[in-house]
Structures are given as structure tokens and as C-alpha cells.
C-alpha positions in Angstrom: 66.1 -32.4 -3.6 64.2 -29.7 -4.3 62.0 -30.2 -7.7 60.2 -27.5 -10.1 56.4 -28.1 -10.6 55.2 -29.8 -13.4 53.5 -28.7 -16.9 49.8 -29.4 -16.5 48.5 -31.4 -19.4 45.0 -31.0 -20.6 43.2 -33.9 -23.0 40.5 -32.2 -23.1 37.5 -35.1 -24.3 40.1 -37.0 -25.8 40.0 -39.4 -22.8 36.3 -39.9 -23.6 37.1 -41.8 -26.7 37.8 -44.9 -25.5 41.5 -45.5 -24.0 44.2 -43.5 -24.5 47.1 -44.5 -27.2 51.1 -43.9 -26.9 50.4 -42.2 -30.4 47.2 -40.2 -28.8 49.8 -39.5 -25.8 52.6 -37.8 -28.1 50.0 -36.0 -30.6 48.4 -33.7 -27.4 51.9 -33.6 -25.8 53.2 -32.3 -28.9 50.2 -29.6 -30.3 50.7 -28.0 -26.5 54.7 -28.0 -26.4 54.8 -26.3 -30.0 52.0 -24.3 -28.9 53.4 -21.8 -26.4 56.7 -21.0 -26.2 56.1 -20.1 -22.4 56.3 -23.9 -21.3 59.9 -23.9 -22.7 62.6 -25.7 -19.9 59.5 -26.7 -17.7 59.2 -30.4 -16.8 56.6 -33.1 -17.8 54.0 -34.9 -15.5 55.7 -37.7 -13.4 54.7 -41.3 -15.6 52.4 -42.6 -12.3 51.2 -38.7 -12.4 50.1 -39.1 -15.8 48.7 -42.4 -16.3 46.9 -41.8 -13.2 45.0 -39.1 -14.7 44.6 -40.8 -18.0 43.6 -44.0 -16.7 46.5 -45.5 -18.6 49.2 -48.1 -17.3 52.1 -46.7 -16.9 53.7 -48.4 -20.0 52.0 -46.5 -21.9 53.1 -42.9 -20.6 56.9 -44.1 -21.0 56.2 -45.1 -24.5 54.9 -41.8 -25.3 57.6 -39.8 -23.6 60.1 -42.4 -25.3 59.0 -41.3 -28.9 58.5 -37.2 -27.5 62.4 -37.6 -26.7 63.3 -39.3 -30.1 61.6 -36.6 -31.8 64.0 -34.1 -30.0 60.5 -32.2 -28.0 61.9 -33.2 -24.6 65.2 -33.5 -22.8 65.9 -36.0 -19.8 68.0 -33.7 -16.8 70.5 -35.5 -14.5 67.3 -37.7 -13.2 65.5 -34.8 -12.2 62.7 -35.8 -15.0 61.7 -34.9 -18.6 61.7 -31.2 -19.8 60.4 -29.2 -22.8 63.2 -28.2 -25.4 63.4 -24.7 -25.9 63.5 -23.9 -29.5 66.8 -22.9 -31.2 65.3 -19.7 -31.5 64.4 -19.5 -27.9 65.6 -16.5 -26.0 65.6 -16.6 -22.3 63.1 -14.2 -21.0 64.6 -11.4 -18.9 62.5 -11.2 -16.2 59.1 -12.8 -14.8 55.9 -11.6 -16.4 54.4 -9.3 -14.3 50.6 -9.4 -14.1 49.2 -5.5 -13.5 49.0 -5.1 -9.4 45.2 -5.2 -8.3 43.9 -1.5 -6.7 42.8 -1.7 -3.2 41.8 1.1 -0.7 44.1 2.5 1.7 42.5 1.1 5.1 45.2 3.4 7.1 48.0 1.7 9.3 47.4 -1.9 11.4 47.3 -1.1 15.2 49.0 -2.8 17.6 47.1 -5.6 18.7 47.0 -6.8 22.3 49.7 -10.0 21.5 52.3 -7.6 20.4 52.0 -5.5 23.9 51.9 -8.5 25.9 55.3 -7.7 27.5 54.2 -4.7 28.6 50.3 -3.3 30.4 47.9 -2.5 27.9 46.0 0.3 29.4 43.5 0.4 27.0 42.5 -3.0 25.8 38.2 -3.5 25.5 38.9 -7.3 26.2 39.1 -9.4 29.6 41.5 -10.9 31.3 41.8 -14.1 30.5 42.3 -15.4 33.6 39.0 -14.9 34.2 37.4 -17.0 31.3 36.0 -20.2 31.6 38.4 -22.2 28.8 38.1 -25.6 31.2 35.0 -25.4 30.8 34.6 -24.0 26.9 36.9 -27.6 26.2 35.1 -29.6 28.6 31.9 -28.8 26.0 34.1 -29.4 23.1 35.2 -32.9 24.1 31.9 -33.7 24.6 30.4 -32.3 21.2 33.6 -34.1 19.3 32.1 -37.6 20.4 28.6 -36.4 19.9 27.1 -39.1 16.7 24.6 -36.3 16.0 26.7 -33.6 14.9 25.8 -32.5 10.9 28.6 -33.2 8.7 27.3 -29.6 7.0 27.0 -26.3 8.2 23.6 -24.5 8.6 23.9 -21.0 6.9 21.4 -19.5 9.5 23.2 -20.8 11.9 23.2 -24.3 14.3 19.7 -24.8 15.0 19.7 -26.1 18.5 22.0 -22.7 19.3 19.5 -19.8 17.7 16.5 -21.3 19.7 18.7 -21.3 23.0 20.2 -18.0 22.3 15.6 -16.9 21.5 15.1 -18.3 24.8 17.6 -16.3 26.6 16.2 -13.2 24.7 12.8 -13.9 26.2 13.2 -14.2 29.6 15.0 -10.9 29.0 11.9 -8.8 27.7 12.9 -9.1 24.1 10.7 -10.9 21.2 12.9 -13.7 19.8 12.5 -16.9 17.6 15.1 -19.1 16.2 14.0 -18.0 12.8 14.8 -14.8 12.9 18.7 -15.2 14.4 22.0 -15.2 12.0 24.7 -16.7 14.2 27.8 -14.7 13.2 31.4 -14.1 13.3 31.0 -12.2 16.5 28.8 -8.8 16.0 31.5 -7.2 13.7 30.1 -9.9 11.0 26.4 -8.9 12.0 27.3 -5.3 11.1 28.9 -6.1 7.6 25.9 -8.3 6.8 23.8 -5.5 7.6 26.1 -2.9 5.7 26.1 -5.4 2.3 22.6 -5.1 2.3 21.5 -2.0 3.0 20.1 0.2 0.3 19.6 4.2 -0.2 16.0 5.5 -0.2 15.9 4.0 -3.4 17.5 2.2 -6.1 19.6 5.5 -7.7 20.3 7.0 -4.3 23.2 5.8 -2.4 22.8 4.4 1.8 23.5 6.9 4.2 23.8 6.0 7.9 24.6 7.4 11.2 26.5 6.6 14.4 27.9 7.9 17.7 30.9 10.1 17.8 33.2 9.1 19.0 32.2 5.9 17.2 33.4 1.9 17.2 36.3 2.3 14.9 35.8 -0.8 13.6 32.7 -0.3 12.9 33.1 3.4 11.4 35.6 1.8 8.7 33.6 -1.2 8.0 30.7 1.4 7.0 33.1 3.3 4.6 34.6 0.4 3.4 31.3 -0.7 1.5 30.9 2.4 0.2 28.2 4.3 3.0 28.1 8.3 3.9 28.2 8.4 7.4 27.6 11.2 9.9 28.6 11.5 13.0 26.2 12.2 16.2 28.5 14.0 19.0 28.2 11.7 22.5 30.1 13.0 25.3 30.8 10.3 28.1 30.2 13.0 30.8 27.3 14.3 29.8 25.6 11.7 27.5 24.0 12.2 24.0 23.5 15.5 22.3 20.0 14.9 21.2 19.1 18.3 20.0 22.3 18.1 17.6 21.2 13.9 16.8 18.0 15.9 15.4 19.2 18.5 13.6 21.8 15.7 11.7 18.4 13.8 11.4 16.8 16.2 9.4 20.0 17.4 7.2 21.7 14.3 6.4 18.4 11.9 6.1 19.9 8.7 7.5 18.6 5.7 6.2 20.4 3.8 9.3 21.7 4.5 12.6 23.9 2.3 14.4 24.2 2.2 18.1 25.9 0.4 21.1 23.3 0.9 24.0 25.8 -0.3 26.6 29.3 0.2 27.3 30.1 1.8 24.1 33.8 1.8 22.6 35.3 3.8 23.0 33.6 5.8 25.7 32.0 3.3 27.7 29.0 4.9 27.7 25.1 3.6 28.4 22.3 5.4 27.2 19.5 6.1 29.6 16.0 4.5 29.3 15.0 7.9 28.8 17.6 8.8 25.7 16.6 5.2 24.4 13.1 6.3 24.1 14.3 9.7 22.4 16.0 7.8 20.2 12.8 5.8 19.0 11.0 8.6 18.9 13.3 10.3 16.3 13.5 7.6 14.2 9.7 7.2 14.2 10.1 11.4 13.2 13.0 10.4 10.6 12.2 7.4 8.9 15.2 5.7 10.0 16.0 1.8 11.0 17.9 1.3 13.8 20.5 -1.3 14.4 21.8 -1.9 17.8 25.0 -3.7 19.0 24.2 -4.3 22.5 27.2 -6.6 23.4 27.8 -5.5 26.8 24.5 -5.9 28.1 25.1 -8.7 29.9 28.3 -7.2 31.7 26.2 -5.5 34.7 26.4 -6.9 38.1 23.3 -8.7 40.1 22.1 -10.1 36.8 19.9 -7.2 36.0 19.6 -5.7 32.6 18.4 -2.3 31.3 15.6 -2.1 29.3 17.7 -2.0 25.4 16.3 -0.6 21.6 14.9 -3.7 20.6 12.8 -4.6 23.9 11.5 -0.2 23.3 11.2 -0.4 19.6 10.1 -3.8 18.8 11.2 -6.1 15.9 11.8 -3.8 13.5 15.5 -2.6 15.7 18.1 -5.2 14.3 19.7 -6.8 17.6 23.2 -7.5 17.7 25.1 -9.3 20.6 28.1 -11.4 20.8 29.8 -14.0 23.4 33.3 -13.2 22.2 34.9 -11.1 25.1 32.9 -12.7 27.8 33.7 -16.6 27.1 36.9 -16.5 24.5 37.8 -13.8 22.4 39.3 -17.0 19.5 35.7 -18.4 19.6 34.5 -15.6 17.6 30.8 -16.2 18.4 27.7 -13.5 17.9 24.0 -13.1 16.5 21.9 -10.9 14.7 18.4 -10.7 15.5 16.1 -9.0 13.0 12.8 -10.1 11.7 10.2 -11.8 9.1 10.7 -9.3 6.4 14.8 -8.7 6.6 16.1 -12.0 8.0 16.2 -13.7 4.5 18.4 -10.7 2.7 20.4 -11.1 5.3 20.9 -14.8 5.7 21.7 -14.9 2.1 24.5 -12.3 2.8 25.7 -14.8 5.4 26.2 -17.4 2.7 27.7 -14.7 0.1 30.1 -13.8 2.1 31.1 -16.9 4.6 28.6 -19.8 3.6 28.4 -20.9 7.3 30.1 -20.9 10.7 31.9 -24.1 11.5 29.4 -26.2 13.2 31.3 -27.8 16.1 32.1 -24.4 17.3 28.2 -23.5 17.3 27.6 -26.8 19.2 30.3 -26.2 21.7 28.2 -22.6 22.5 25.5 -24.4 22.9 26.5 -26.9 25.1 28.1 -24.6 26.9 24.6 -22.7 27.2 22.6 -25.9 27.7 24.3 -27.0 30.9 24.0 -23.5 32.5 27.8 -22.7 32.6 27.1 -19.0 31.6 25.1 -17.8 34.0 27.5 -19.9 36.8 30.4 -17.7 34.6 28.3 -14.5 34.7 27.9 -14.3 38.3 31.4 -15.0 38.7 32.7 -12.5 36.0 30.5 -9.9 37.7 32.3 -10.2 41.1 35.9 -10.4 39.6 34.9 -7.0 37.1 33.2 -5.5 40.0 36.4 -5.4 42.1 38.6 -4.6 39.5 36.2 -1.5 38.5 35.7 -0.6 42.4 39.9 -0.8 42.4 40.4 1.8 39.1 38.2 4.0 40.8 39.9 4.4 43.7 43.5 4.4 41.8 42.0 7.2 39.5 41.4 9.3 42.4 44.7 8.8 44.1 46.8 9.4 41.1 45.2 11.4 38.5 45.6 15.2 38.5 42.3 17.5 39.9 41.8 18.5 36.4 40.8 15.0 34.9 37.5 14.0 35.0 36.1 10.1 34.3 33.2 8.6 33.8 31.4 5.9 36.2 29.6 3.1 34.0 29.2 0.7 36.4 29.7 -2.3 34.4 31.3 -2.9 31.5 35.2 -3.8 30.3 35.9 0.5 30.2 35.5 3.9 31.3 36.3 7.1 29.4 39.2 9.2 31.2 39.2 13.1 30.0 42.0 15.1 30.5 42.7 19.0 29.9 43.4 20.1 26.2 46.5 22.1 27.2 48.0 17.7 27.5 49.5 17.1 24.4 48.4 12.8 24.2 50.5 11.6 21.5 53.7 12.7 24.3 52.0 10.8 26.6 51.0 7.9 24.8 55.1 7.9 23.3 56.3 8.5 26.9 54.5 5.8 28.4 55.3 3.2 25.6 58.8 3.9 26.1 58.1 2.2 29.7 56.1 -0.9 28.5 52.5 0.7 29.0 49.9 1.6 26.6 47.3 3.7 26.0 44.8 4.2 22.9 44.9 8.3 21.4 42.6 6.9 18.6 41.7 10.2 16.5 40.3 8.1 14.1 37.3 7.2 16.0 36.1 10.6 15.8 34.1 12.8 12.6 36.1 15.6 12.3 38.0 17.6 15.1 37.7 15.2 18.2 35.6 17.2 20.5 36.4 15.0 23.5 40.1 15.2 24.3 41.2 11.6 26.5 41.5 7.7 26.7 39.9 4.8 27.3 40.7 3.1 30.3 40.5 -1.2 30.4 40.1 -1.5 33.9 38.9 -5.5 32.8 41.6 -6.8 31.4 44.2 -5.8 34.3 44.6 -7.5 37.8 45.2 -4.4 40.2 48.8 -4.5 40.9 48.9 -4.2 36.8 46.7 -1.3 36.8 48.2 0.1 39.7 51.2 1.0 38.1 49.9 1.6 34.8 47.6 4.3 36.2 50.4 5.6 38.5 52.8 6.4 35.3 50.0 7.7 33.5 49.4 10.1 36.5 52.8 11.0 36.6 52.9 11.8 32.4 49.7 13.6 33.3 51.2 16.2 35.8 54.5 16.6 34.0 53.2 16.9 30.2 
């Protein structure tokens, strides 16, 4: 049977007084029943409830509630327990009280995630297929760090030590200055980018931040900027031509940016890389500017034959904030990234770490590492590289065979994506509503975009699709294409 909650009883220091009384008992009982008429009809502590709290036997709480029912204060109901007697006065409230409703902002409309389309082909998904992830291998590590004696019953707040000085070492070897000191692990980079955004500060005190980032930009990341309250401008990046520098300037010198955040490889939605040469551009105008830079460079390690392009922070030095992240390459539910940033920010932004999450749950961190320690990602990598490179050699050839002469794409190389344009006379929302009408979907996200989208196509996921999946996908798209 179903049972209401109980009336919580406070003694306040009476219990400090020596041992509680039946008389004690009925006195607090009593001042707090006559006291509000709100606890009318609702039912007394359980005896053993009671006397455990008071330290009482349980004699002692019956005695008490004995004398509360004599004195006409409580009712017993068909065995159900001991309730406060409403006053002969008492009216029965209408309604529940309603407590005023707390303001949020409007964050727009949830999209539909990946496990709601997963009877159907998402054609635009950034992630991988998971076929091609290493979870044997992620719980292998996990078994083994479960039995490990040495793990830390707490979390660290920086993050698990023995992971930020593998994760420095990896750095290294790849050009970039790292210590263990100067990595936040985080909730993959979309953390690293709030903890950033919480502490960022205007030009000074009175003056509110204002940052800058590509358009089109991460959506994610565009929201998460005006959801704590940053102006941000957009810098127009076209996939087929790369970034519009002379415009990046002229936003430069209007707006005054006291941030600009950038994905140097494979950037969402285009699936764009910047040149070494537009990297070093870049540097330049913020050295013109007076702007930091913060760099999301999550995709870097998602080019075939192990190589890596020279990225912001290996140009710019230590003062570029480096983000990164193993999510999409090892297990999207691990939720696993870093910051990098350096002796003069990396405490502000540890102690927004602990603000705002207090720490990562440890046995995951260990798990990474393991996985790290015994060289499984570079084994995955390799693999992963060969898999992708098919896949991306596949969509290519698809692209040509079924997409109309008037659509253009981009070639990354590498990556999860590729940007597909198409002619502006093509009215996307049909297209997107026609193809989801046959179980495949693409992304028409206008809200990626400052302003009137100047770019007018979709991201393609030629990662997370095997080929006869993206076959067909790209075949009806080709087909919507042509008759739209």
C-alpha cells in the first residue's frame, strides 16, 4: 500500500539537553502541529523513524504519541499511521500552492538526436560509426582499472594526474608545448569552451566580453556563447573557398573582439581546415587586434598516415587555449576532452571546473589512460584511418555519380564531414521534409549561421555510414536534388 510522506519534525538543540522525555516529545510535537495549519491531515514520523533520530527507545515515542492522541492533536487512520487533526475551523484548501514558475531563456527547439533516427540513415551525423570503435578494448581497460588498489577514492579537479601528463606527452611529440599543469580534463571540448566562456571578461571590469567565430559556426558552440551572456560576431568562411580574411579584419577592427574561437580542422559544420598559411594570418591579426585565441582542434588527429598539420597553438605559442577531445574517436558516452592553456589562466579556469562540475569521475579518467598507456590509440588510429579513408574515397565517388552538375563539394581529406553546396533556386526545407518522409536525414541548420546564410547546402557524414547506407542515402538525395 501506497503511503503519504511523513511530517518532518525538528528539535532543534533540544536533543542536546540530555535525553529526550515523553513530556519533551509531546511539548515540540505540539508548538509545531498548532503552529501551521499547513501540516493539517499529514501523518507523523513512523515510532522506529523517530526514536531513531532522537536517540530514544521506542517506548518512548509511543508514549508521546499516546498522550498527543488523548489530547485530541492526532488521529490514528485504518493502520495507515498517526495524522495531524485539522482544526474545526479548518477549511480544505482548494488547490495546491503554487510557488511563482522560475524565468528561463528560450534556447529554441531540441533537434533530433542521432538515437531518435536510428531506423532510418542519418545523412548528416558529425559522429562515427560505431562499428568502428574500439569498446572491447575501452572495457578491457575498465576491468582492469576497477581492480586497480591505487585508484583515489576522490576526484582531482584538474583532472587524473597520471592522464594530463600522458595526454602533455602526446602534445609534445606533436610540436606543441605541454605540461600536466597546465591541462583541465573536461566533459569533452564543449565543457572546455564553457569554462572558458564563464571566465572570460570584457576589456575591463564595466565593459561586457565580446568574441568572435566562424560563420557558419559550431552551433553548439555559437549558443553556449549567448547563453552566458557574450556579443558575438560572425567571420564569413566559405568551404570552397576558405576564410574571408579581408572581411575577419575589417570585423577585427569594428567589433574589437576580446576572443575568437576557432576549429582548425574539420570544422562543423563545413568541414573545413585552415591552411598553414591562413593560420599564420590569423596570428598575425590577433597580434594587430589584441585578441586571445581559443582553438578547438578536435579533429586533428583524424588525417590519414599519422601526419598532423601544423595547428594555432604549435604557431602562436602558449598564450592560444588548446582544446581537443577523444569523444567521437573512442566513445561518444565517454565524454572525454582537455583544455590546454597556460601559467597565468589555468588557475581561473580550474576553479571554473570545480564551480561548475567539481571533478570528472575518476575511473573514467583512468580508463583513458590506460587505454593511452598500453598504446591502443595509435593501434585504433591507424585502423580508423583506413576504415574513414575508404568510406571518404566511397562518398566521393557516389557524389559524382548521383549529384546534379550544379552541386559543388568540398574535399577535406580527413575528417567525419564534407560540406555539399547546392544552387539557391533548391528550396532545402522540401528536401530535407521529402527525404525524412523516406527514413533519411539531412541537417538545413539556419541557425548555425549570423544573419542571412550566405552558403546555401548540407553537411555530409560520410563517417558514420557503411557504403551501401550512404549509397542510398546519397542516391535519394540526388534524386530530391534534380526534381526540387
Amino acid at each position: 500500500m501506497e503511503r503519504s510522506p511523513y511530517l518532518r519534525l525538528n528539535f532543534g538543540g533540544e536533543t542536546s539537553k540530555g535525553r529526550m522525555t515523553t513530556e519533551h516529545i509531546v511539548s515540540v510535537v505540539r508548538s509545531q502541529i498548532l503552529g501551521s495549519t499547513g501540516v493539517s491531515g499529514m501523518r507523523l514520523p513512523p515510532v522506529r523513524v523517530l526514536a531513531h533520530q532522537l536517540h530514544v527507545s521506542k517506548n518512548t515515542v509511543q508514549a508521546a504519541y499516546e498522550e498527543l492522541k488523548s489530547q485530541g492533536l492526532v488521529t490514528s487512520q485504518n493502520r495507515q499511521g498517526l495524522f495531524v487533526t485539522p482544526p474545526p475551523d479548518f477549511q480544505e484548501p482548494t488547490g495546491r500552492a503554487r510557488v511563482p514558475t522560475v524565468n528561463v531563456k528560450d534556447l529554441g527547439p531540441l533537434e533530433v538526436s542521432a538515437r531518435a533516427r536510428r531506423n532510418g540513415i542519418n545523412l548528416s551525423s558529425v559522429f562515427i560509426d560505431p562499428e568502428l570503435l574500439p569498446s572491447d578494448k575501452i572495457a578491457s581497460c575498465l576491468r582492469s582499472v576497477l581492480k586497480s588498489p591505487g585508484l583515489s577514492f576522490y576526484s582531482d579537479y584538474q583532472g587524473y594526474r597520471p592522464l594530463r601528463e600522458k595526454i602533455a606527452e602526446r602534445l609534445r611529440r606533436r610540436g606543441i608545448e605541454a605540461r600536466a599543469e597546465h591541462i583541465v580534463t573536461t566533459v569533452g571540448s564543449q565543457q572546455g569552451l564553457d569554462l572558458v566562456c564563464r571566465v572570460l571578461r570584457g576589456a575591463d571590469d564595466h565593459t561586457p566580453p565580446v568574441a568572435a567565430t566562424e560563420n557558419p559556426a559550431y552551433h553548439l558552440g555559437k549558443l553556449l556563447f549567448e547563453l552566458n551572456g557574450i556579443e558575438l560576431h560572425g567571420l564569413p568562411l566559405h568551404p570552397l573557398h576558405g576564410a574571408d580574411l579581408s572581411a575577419w579584419d575589417r570585423t577585427f577592427s569594428e567589433k574589437k573582439p576580446n576572443l575568437v574561437y576557432l576549429t582548425s580542422n574539420y570544422q562543423n559544420p563545413t568541414g573545413y581546415s585552415y591552411s598553414t598559411q591562413e593560420l599564420l594570418e590569423i596570428i598575425r591579426l590577433s597580434e594587430k587586434h589584441g585578441f586571445g585565441i581559443v582553438e578547438d582542434d578536435w579533429g586533428s588527429d583524424m588525417l590519414s598516415f599519422s601526419e598532423f598539420r601544423p595547428c594555432l597553438r604549435a604557431l602562436g605559442g602558449p598564450n592560444v587555449i588548446y582544446l581537443n577531445s577523444f569523444t567521437k574517436k573512442l566513445l561518444p558516452s565517454m565524454r572525454l576532452g582537455y583544455l590546454l592553456a597556460n601559467e597565468e589562466r589555468i588557475e581561473a579556469l580550474i576553479r571554473a571546473k570545480r564551480v561548475s562540475a567539481s571533478g570528472l569521475p575518476s575511473v573514467v579518467e583512468a580508463t583513458l589512460f590506460e587505454f593511452l598507456d598500453r598504446g591502443y590509440l595509435d593501434s585504433h588510429l591507424k585502423q580508423l584511418h583506413n576504415e574513414l579513408d575508404k568510406r571518404y574515397t566511397a562518398c566521393l565517388g557516389l557524389l559524382r555519380a548521383h549529384m546534379p552538375k550544379e552541386v559543388r563539394w568540398n574535399t577535406p581529406g580527413g575528417g567525419p564531414v564534407l560540406w555539399l553546396e547546392v544552387p539557391q533556386n533548391i528550396d532545402l526545407d522540401q528536401v530535407q521534409a521529402k527525404l525524412q518522409a523516406k527514413n533519411v536525414f539531412i541537417s538545413v541548420r539556419a541557425a548555425s549561421f549570423f544573419g542571412k546564410p550566405h552558403l546555401h547546402g548540407i553537411m555530409i557524414g560520410y563517417a558514420f555510414l557503411n557504403t551501401p547506407q550512404l549509397e542510398k542515402a546519397l542516391d535519394l538525395l540526388g534524386r530530391e536534388l534534380r526534381s526540387t
